[in-house]
SEKOLGU-476459 format. One record per residue: z, x, y of N, C-alpha, C in turn. Coordinates in steps of 0.05 Angstrom, whole numbers, plus 5000, padded with zeros to 4 digits. Atoms other than C-alpha are relative to their C-alpha. Layout:
% residues N
<<Z; X; Y>; <Z; X; Y>; <Z; X; Y>>
...
This chain:
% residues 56
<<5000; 5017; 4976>; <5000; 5000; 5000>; <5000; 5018; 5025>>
<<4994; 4970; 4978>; <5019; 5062; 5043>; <4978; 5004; 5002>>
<<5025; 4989; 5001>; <4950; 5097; 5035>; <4983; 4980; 5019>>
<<5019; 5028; 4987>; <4910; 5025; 5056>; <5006; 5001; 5032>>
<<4994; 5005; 4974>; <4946; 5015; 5123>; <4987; 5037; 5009>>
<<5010; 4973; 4989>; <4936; 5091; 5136>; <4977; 5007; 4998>>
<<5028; 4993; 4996>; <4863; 5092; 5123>; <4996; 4984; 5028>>
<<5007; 5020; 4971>; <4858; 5026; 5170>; <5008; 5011; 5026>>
<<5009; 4995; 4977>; <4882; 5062; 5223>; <4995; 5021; 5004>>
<<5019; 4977; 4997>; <4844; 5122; 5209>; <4976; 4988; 5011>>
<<5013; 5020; 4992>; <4795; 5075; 5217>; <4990; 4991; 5028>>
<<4998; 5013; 4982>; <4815; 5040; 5270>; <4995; 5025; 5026>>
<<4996; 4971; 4994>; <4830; 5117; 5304>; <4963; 5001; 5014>>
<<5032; 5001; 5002>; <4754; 5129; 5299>; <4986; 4987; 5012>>
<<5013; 5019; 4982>; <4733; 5067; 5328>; <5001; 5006; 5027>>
<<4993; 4992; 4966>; <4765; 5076; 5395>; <4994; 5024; 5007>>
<<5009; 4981; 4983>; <4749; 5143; 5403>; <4971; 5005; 5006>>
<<5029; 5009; 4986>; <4673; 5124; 5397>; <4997; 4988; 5028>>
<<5002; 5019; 4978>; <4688; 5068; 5444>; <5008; 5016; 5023>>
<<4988; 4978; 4972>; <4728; 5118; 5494>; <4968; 5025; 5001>>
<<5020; 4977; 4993>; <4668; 5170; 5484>; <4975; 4986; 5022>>
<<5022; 5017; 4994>; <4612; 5111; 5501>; <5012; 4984; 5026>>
<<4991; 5019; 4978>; <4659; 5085; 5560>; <4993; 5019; 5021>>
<<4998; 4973; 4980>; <4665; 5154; 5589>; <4979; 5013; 5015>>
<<5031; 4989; 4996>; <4595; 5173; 5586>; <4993; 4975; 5030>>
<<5013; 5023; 4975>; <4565; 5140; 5656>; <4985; 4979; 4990>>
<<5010; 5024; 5011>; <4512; 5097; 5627>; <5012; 4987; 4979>>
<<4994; 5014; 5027>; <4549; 5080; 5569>; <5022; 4978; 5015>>
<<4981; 5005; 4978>; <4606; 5057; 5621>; <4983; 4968; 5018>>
<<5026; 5012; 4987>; <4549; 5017; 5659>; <4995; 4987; 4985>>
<<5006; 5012; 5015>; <4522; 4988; 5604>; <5019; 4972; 4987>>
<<4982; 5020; 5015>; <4592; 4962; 5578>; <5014; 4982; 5014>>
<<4991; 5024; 4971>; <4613; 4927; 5646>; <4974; 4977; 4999>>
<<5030; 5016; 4997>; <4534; 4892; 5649>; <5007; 4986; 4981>>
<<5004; 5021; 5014>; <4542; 4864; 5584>; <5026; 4979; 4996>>
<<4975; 5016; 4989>; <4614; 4843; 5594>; <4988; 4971; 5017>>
<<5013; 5023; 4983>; <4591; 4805; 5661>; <4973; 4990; 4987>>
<<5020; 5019; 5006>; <4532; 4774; 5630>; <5003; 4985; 4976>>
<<4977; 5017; 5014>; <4576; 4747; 5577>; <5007; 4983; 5013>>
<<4976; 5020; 4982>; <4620; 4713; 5622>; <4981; 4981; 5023>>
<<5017; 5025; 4983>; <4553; 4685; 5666>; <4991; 4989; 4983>>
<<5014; 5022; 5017>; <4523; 4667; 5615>; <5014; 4972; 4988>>
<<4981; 5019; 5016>; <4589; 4634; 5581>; <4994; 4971; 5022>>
<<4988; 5016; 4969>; <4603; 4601; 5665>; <4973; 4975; 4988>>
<<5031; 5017; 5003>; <4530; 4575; 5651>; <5006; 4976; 4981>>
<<4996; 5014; 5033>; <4529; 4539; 5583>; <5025; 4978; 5013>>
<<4981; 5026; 4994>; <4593; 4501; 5608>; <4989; 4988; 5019>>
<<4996; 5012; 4981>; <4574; 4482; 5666>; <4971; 4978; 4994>>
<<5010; 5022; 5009>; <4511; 4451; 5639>; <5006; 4989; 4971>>
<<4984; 5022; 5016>; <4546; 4421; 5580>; <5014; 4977; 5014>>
<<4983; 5023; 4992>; <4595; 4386; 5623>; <4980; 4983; 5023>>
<<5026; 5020; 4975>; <4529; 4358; 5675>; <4985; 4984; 4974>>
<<5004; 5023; 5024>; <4501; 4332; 5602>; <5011; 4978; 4982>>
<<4984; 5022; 5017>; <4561; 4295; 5577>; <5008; 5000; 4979>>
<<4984; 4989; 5022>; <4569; 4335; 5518>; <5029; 4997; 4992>>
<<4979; 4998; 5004>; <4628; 4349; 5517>; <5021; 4976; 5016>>
């Protein structure tokens, strides 16, 4: 059971320091704010014409 959790956050370890390498880097940084916000317009969007169609 020991071993399992300790791979996972070997694992886990690894992940983030990709993600910290690809944040760090300028465009990669750039990149991960853009798709963030165009997430969250796109989300704003979608609701807002859902709730003008009566969907919901």
């Amino acid at each position: 059971m020991e071993t399992i959790s300790y791979l996972q956050g070997k694992e886990d370890k690894d992940r983030y320091r990709i993600l910290k390498r690809i944040v760090l880097s300028k465009p990669g940084a750039f990149l991960f704010i853009a798709y963030i916000a165009l997430f969250y317009v796109l989300n704003g969007i979608l609701g807002v014409l859902i709730e003008k169609s009566g969907i919901a």
